[in-house]
C-alpha positions as CSV (number, residue, x, y, z in Angstrom):
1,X,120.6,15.2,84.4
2,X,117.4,15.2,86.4
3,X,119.7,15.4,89.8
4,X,121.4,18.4,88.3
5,X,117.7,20.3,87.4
6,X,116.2,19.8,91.1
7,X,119.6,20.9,92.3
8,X,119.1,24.2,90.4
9,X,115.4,24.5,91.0
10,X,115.7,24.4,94.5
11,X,118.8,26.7,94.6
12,X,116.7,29.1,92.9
13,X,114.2,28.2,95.6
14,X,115.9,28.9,98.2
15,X,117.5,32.5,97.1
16,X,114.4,33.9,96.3
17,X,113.0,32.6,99.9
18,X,116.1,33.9,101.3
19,X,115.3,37.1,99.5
20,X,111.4,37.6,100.4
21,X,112.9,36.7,104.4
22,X,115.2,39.4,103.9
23,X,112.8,42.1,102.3
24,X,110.5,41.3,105.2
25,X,113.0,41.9,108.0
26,X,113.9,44.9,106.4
27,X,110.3,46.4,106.3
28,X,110.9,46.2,111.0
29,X,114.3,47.3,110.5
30,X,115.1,50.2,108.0
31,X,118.2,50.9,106.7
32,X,119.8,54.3,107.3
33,X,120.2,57.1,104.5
34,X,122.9,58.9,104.3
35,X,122.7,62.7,103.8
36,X,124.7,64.9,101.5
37,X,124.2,68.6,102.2
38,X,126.0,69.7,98.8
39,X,123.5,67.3,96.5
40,X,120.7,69.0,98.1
41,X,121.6,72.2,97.6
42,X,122.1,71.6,94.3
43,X,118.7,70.4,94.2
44,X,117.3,72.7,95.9
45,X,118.5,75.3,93.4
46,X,118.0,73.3,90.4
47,X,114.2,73.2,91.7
48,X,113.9,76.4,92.8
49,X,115.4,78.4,89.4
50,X,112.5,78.1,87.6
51,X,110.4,79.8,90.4
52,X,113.1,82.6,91.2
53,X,112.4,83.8,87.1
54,X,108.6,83.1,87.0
55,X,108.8,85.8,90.4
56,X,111.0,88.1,88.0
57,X,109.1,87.6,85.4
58,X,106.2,88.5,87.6
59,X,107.9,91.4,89.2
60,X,109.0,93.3,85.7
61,X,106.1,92.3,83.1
62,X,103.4,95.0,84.4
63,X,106.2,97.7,85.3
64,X,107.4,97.5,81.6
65,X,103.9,97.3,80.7
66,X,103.6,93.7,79.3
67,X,100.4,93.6,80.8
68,X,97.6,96.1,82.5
69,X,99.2,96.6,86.0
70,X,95.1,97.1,87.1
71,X,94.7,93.5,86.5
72,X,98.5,92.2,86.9
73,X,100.0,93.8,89.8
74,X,103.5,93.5,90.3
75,X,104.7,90.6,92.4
76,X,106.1,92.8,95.1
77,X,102.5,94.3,96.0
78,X,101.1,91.1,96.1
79,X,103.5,90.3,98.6
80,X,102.8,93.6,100.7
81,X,99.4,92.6,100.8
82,X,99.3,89.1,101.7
83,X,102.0,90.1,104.7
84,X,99.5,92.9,105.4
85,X,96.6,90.2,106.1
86,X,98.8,87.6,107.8
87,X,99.6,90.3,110.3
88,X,96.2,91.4,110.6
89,X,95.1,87.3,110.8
90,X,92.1,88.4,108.2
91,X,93.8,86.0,106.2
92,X,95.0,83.5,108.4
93,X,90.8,83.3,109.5
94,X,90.2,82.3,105.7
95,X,93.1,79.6,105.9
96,X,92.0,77.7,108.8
97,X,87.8,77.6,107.6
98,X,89.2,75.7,104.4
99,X,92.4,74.1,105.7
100,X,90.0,72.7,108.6
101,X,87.6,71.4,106.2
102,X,89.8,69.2,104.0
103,X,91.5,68.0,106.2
104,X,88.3,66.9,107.9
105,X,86.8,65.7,104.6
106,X,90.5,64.1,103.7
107,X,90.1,62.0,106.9
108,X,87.0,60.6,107.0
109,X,88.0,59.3,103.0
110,X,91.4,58.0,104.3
111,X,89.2,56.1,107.1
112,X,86.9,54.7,104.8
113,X,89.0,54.5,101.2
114,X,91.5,52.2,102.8
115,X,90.0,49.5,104.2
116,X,87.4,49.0,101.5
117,X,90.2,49.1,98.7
118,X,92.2,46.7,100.9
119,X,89.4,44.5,100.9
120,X,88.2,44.6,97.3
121,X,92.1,44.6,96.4
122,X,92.4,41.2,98.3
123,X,88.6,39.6,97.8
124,X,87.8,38.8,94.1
125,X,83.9,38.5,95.8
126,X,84.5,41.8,96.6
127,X,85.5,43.4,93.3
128,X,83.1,41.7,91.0
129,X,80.6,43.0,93.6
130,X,81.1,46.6,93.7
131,X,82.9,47.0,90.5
132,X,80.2,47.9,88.1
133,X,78.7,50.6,91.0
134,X,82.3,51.9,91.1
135,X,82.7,52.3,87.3
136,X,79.6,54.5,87.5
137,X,80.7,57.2,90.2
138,X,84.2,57.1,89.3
139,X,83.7,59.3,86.2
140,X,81.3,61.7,88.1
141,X,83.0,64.7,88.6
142,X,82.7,66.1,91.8
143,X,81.5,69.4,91.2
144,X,79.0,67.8,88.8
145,X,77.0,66.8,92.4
146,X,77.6,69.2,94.2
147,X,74.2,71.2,94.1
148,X,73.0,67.5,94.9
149,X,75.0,67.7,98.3
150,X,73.6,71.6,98.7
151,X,70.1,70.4,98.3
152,X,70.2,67.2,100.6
153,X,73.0,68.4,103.1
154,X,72.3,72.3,102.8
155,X,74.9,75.4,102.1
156,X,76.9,75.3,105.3
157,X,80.1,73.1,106.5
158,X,78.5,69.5,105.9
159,X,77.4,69.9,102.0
160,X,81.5,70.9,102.0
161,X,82.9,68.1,104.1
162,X,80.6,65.8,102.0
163,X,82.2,67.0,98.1
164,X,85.9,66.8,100.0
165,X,85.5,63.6,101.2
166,X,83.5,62.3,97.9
167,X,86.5,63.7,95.8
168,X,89.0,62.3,97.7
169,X,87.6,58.8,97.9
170,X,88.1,57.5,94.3
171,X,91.8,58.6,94.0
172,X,92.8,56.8,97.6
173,X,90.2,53.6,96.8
174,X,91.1,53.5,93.1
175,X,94.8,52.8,94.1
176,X,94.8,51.2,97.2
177,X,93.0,48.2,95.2
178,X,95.5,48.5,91.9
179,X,98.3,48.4,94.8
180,X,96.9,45.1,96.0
181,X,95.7,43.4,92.8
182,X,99.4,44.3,91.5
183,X,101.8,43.0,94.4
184,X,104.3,40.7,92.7
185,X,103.3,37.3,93.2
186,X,106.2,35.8,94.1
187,X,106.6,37.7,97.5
188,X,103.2,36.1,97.7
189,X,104.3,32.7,97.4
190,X,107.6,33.1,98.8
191,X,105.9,34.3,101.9
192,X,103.0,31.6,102.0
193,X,106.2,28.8,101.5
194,X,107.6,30.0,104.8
195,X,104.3,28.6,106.6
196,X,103.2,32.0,107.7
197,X,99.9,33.2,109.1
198,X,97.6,35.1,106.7
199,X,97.4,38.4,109.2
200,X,101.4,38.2,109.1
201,X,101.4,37.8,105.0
202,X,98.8,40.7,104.8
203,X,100.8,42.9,107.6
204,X,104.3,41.8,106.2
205,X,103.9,41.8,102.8
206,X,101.0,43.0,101.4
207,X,100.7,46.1,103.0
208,X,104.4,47.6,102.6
209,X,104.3,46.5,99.0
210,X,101.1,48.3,98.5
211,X,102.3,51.5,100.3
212,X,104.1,53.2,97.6
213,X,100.9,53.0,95.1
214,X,98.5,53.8,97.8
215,X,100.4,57.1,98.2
216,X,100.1,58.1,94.9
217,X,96.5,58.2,95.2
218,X,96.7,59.7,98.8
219,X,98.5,62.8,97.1
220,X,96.0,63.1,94.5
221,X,93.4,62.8,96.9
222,X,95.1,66.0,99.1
223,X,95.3,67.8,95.8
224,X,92.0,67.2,94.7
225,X,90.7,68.2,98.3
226,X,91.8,71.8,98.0
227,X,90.8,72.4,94.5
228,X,87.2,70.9,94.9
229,X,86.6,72.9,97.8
230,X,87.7,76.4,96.9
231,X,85.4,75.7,93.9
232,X,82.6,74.9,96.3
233,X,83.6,77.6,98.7
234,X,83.5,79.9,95.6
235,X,79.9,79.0,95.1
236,X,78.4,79.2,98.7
237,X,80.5,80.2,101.8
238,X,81.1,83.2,104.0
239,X,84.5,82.2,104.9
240,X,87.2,80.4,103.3
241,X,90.1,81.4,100.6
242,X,87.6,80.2,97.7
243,X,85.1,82.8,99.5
244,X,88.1,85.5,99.9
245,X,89.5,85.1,96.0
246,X,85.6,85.9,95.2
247,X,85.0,88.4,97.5
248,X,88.1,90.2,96.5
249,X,87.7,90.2,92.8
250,X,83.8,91.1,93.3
251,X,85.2,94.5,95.0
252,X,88.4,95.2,92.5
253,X,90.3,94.5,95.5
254,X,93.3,92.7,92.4
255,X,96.4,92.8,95.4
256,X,94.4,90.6,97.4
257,X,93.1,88.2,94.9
258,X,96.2,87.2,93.6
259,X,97.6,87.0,97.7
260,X,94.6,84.5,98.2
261,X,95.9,82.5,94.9
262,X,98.9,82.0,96.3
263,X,97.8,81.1,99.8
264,X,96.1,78.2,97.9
265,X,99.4,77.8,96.1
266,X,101.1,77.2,99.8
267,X,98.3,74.9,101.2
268,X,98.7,72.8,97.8
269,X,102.2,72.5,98.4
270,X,102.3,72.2,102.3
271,X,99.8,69.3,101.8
272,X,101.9,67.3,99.1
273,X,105.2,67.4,100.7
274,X,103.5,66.6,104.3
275,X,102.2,63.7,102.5
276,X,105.5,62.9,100.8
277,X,107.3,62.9,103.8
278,X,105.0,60.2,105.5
279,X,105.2,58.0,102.4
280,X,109.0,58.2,102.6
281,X,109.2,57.0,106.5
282,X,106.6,54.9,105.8
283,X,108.4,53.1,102.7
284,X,112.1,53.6,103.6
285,X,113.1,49.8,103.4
286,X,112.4,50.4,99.3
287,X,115.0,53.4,99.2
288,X,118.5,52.7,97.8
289,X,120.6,53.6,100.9
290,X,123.1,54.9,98.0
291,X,120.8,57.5,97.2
């Protein structure tokens, strides 16, 4: 009877070690997804629908006189003027004063988020350290300090780097240590059974099974970026699509408000997906290559 038990403990031993070898090879060595043009057409359109009638919707509500078309203008002339100020690159100047400054603030909280989650993910010393100072600036709103930033760091492009880069910092750290702290712990032992080094463990395993939940905060993090700093770009800035949605409604200039909305709309979105792509390569040994 006791024969018969070890034999089946160490059967069960040896496939989930013969699993954990084979998730880790997989990590160097991908697997290939197949494409199917006609699924993502349909997707495409089944995501897409929705859009196509909000624009309609858009389009025909202040010509039937749903709404006042002073405030509301069609769809269509918010068009013509946001094509009119991509030709004449007024707009495109706007763009690249915010798009340049989160991504600058975005950076520099990627470069510092990271590796302190890792650690505090992977050192209890760590997290019962700096938890209780975490707990504290984790539920302060951003745009709660941000006259603190304005007074110590001034009006121009470093108070705005600074709120980016605060926003962004909880969502990335906040996740990158849940990712750690919640790695299965059987890939863990699995792995430490096979006699490998602790760099390999943390490079092999640890890291790729973290990357999915790390990714989630990422994308907040690139959300949050634009939003906090059109707000702060809104409050002091001579340049910048939170400075030209101001400045437009200020002079009754409605066409171009709503074309500077939607700009914001497009860096959201360009921003999300770029990020989504890079989480897919980056994570393609979890996909189901019968996807």
């Amino acid at each position: 009877m006791k024969m018969n038990m070890l034999d089946s403990i160490y059967k069960k031993e040896v496939s989930q070690l013969e699993a954990i070898s084979q998730e880790i090879k997989t990590v160097s060595h991908p697997r290939k997804v197949s494409f199917n043009y006609h699924t993502a057409l349909k997707k495409l359109f089944k995501n897409s629908i929705i859009i196509i009638l909000f624009v309609l919707l858009w389009e025909v509500a202040p010509r039937i006189g749903l709404v006042d078309r002073a405030f509301f203008p069609p769809f269509s002339e918010v068009a013509t003027s946001w094509w009119e100020m991509v030709i004449s690159l007024e707009l495109f100047n706007h763009f690249k004063a915010s798009i340049t400054r989160s991504v600058f603030g975005f950076s520099l909280a990627l470069i510092f988020a990271i590796p302190l989650g890792l650690i505090i993910g992977w050192y209890s010393f760590a997290r019962d350290l700096l938890n209780p100072i975490l707990e504290l600036f984790r539920n302060t709103a951003a745009l709660a300090i941000l006259p603190v930033f304005i007074l110590l760091l001034g009006i121009g492009e470093t108070s705005k780097i600074a709120i980016v880069l605060y926003a962004c910092t909880w969502p990335i750290l906040l996740n990158t240590i849940a990712a750690v702290k919640n790695v299965d712990p059987l890939l863990i032992k699995s792995a430490r059974s096979m006699n490998i080094s602790s760099f390999k463990l943390f490079y092999k395993v640890i890291l790729p099974a973290s990357i999915p939940t790390m990714f989630t905060g990422i994308r907040m993090a690139g959300t949050g970026a634009i939003l906090v700093l059109i707000a702060a770009e809104m409050i002091g800035a001579r340049e910048g699509l939170g400075y030209f949605i101001t400045y437009s409604q200020y002079n009754f200039l409605i066409p171009e408000m709503y074309a500077g909305i939607i700009t914001i709309s497009i860096l959201g979105l360009i921003i999300n997906y770029s990020l989504l792509g890079v989480e897919r390569r980056l994570s393609r040994w979890k996909q189901d290559p019968t996807a």
